[in-house]
Phi, psi and omega in degrees: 000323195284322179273046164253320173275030191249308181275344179294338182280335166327301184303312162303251148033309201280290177322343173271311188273348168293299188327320169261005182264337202272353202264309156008270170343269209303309186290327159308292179338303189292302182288014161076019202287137153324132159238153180264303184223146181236106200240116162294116142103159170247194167069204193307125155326104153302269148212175184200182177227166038058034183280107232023253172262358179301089164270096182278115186205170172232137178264145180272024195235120218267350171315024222136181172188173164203164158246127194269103162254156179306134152065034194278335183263173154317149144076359160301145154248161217202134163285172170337280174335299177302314191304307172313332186263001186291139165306332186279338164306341197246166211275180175307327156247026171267293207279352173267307189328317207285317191294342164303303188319312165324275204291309144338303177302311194303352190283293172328296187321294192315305176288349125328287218294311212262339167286270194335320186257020200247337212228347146295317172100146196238134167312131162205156202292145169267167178260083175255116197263145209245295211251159150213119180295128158311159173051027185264182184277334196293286170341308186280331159279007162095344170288154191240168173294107169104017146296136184244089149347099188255327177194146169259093239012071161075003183261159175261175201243113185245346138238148189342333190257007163296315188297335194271311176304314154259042157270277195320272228296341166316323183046045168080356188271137176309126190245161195243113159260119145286177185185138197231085189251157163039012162105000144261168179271120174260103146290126220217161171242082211267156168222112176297160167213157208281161188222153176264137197181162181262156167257196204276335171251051165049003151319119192303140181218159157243156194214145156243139208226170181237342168095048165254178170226180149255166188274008160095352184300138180242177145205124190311120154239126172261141165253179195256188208270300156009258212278354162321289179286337173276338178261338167321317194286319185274355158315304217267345192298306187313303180301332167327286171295291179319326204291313194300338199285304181311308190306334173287306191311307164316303183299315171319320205082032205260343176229125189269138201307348176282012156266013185289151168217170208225169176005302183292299190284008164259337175315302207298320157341310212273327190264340171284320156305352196253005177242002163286328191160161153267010182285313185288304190325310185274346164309305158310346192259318185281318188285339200266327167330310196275324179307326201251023186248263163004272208279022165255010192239346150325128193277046154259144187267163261000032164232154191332303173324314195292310228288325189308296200313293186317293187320304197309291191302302175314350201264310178288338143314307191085022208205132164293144173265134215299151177310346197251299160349268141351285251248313169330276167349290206307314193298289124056261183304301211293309167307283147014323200230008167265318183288320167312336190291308205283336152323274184297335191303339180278311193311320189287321173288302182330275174338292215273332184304300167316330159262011183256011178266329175279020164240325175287327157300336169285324151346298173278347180255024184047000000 
């Protein structure tokens, strides 16, 4: 188990950060900017080739990567030639592009990921009713357990999440449920109510709800190339947003920072997705893409996000922001994201101590 996760997280880890240094890379290349170097990893060179001016290499510390452009710090010299191909030389939305393209590009990958396996086909629950709460609406309108949902005000309902969708869209008013028992069509007059429930971050909510569950039955749904890419897009837009969201929520204190995880706890993710299958694996990989897109667009420096920010103020301003400053920030940030390192790493130490205490207790108690 442990070398399984060790290498899918590698293999993740190495494909997220190429994808996102390559997206740099590609986008410098286009705005005519030079690169000197293209690094999976940081610190001493391991080996690499050489390609025109391009020093293609893996470095040794696998956390990361970078790209080295022509003229990227202050105070280089540089000829005439050079000058013109420097990253500090090109307008503001040029050098905001190259520096955007990385957390982006990690977004496209994801939203790829999610076309592709969407047009391969996904387990998704049939609309099969499993459960029914007592004293629920479901319960008072006569529907049972091993009812299959066929349609909701004449529209049809072809999986578990049609039905959650046209309850919310009723807004409490009554709806006529097909319902397909015993090799017949059954019609029902269901009236939702509104119920108190939680959302993905355990906040008290009302809802309107009818009280079923499913019975857990699935079927591979394939989609056609279409429609493949349009719901990948509203996949990947939700995760978008959840991700944005969470992180606003982290700050409220409204979600805790131990749910964060760090090296350990995605091997561990990564090597339980990879023995589900490589279809989960790649689900995984799109979520931690867009997750690592995100938290690179935080306006902290020496992340994608800060270098955006200054570029912001020059842009409003008209004025570079001074370097000493700049150089300050970064040191800063660069603290700011060492102590976030040594944070999870502890949250991840925390985790395996708790589950290995808790197998050892089962263990003794048998």
């Amino acid at each position: 188990m442990i070398g399984i996760s060790i290498v899918s997280v590698v293999i993740l880890l190495s494909v997220l950060i190429f994808i996102h240094e390559f997206g740099h890379f590609i986008v410098a290349k286009i705005a005519g900017v030079g690169v000197l170097k293209f690094s999976l990893g940081f610190g001493p060179r391991l080996i690499g080739k050489k390609v025109g001016e391009t020093d293609y290499m893996l470095s040794l510390i696998p956390l990361g990567g970078y790209v080295k452009m022509i003229g990227e710090e202050p105070g280089e010299e540089l000829s005439a030639e050079d000058k013109k191909r420097s990253f500090l030389q090109q307008s503001i939305w040029k050098r905001g592009s190259i520096v955007a393209a990385g957390p982006v590009f990690n977004i496209l990958l994801a939203f790829l990921i999610f076309a592709v396996v969407n047009f391969y086909g996904l387990p998704v629950l049939k609309p099969q009713i499993g459960n029914i709460q007592p004293d629920s609406a479901a319960f008072a309108a006569g529907l049972k357990s091993g009812d299959t949902i066929v349609e909701i005000e004449n529209n049809p309902v072809k999986k578990w999440d049609d039905i959650s969708k046209a309850i919310s869209k009723s807004k409490g008013e009554s709806v006529r449920v097909t319902v397909l028992r015993n090799s017949l069509f059954v019609s029902i007059l269901v009236t939702p109510r509104l119920t108190d429930t939680q959302n993905l971050f355990g906040e008290g909510i009302k809802a309107y709800k009818i009280g079923i569950s499913p019975s857990g039955e699935t079927f591979v749904e394939r989609l056609n190339p279409v429609s493949s890419f349009l719901t990948a897009f509203g996949q990947t837009w939700r995760i978008v947003k959840l991700t944005a969201l969470s992180i606003v929520k982290m700050i409220q204190g409204v979600v805790s920072p131990k749910t964060m995880g760090g090296p350990i706890f995605i091997a561990q993710l990564a090597g339980a997705q990879v023995k589900q299958g490589i279809i989960p694996f790649m689900l995984f990989m799109a979520l931690l893409s867009i997750n690592l897109g995100i938290l690179n667009l935080l306006p902290v420096p020496v992340l994608d996000g800060g270098h955006l920010f200054f570029l912001s103020v020059e842009l409003v301003t008209g004025k570079e922001v001074n370097a000493r400053f700049r150089e300050t920030a970064q040191q800063i940030g660069f603290t700011i994201l060492v102590l976030l390192m040594v944070f999870v790493f502890l949250v991840d130490i925390e985790r395996l101590n708790i589950r290995f205490i808790s197998d050892f207790i089962k263990k003794l108690t048998g």
